[in-house]
N, C-alpha and C positions, 0 to 999 in steps of 0.2 A: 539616482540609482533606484532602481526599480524595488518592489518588496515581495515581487511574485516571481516563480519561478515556473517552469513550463516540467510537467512529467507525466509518462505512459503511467495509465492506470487501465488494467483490461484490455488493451490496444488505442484508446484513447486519449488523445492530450486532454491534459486538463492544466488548469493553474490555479494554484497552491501558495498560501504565501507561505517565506522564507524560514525556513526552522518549523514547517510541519512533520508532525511524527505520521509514522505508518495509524496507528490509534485512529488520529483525527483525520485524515482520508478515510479508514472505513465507516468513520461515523458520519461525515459529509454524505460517502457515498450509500449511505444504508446499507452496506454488505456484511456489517459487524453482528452477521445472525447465521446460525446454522453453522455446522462443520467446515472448516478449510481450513487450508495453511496457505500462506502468503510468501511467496517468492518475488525477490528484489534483484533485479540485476543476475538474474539465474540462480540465486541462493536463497534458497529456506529459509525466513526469519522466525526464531521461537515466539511462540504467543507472547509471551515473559518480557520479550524485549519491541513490543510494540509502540508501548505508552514513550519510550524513553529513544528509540531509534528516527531521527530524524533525516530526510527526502530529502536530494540536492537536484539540482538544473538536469535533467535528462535519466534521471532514474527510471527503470521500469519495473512499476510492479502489477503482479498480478496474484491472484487470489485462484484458489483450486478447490474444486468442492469435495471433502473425502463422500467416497461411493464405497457401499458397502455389498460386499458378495462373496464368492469364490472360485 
């Protein structure tokens, strides 16, 4: 049994091992700077629940930069 799992980050596969959180993908991927919210499978995940939400085989997430204007 394998310990890696396969998941969309940005539109790209990556592999992750098993019981990684959201947290430790954006620190892999250095995107844990400047403003965004992180959506998972089309749902918002609170910053709050990053360290502690963990990525299964085909999850997608993606990261949105907030822009600011009017």
């Amino acid at each position: 049994m394998s310990d890696m799992i396969k998941i969309i980050v940005n539109g790209s596969e990556v592999l992750v091992l098993f019981d990684t959180s959201i947290e430790r993908v954006l620190q892999q991927g250095e995107m844990a700077v400047g403003r965004f919210i992180v959506v998972v499978n089309g749902g918002v995940v609170p910053k709050s629940l990053y360290e502690n939400t963990t990525l299964n085989q085909g999850d997608v997430l993606d990261t949105i930069a907030a822009i600011s204007g009017g």
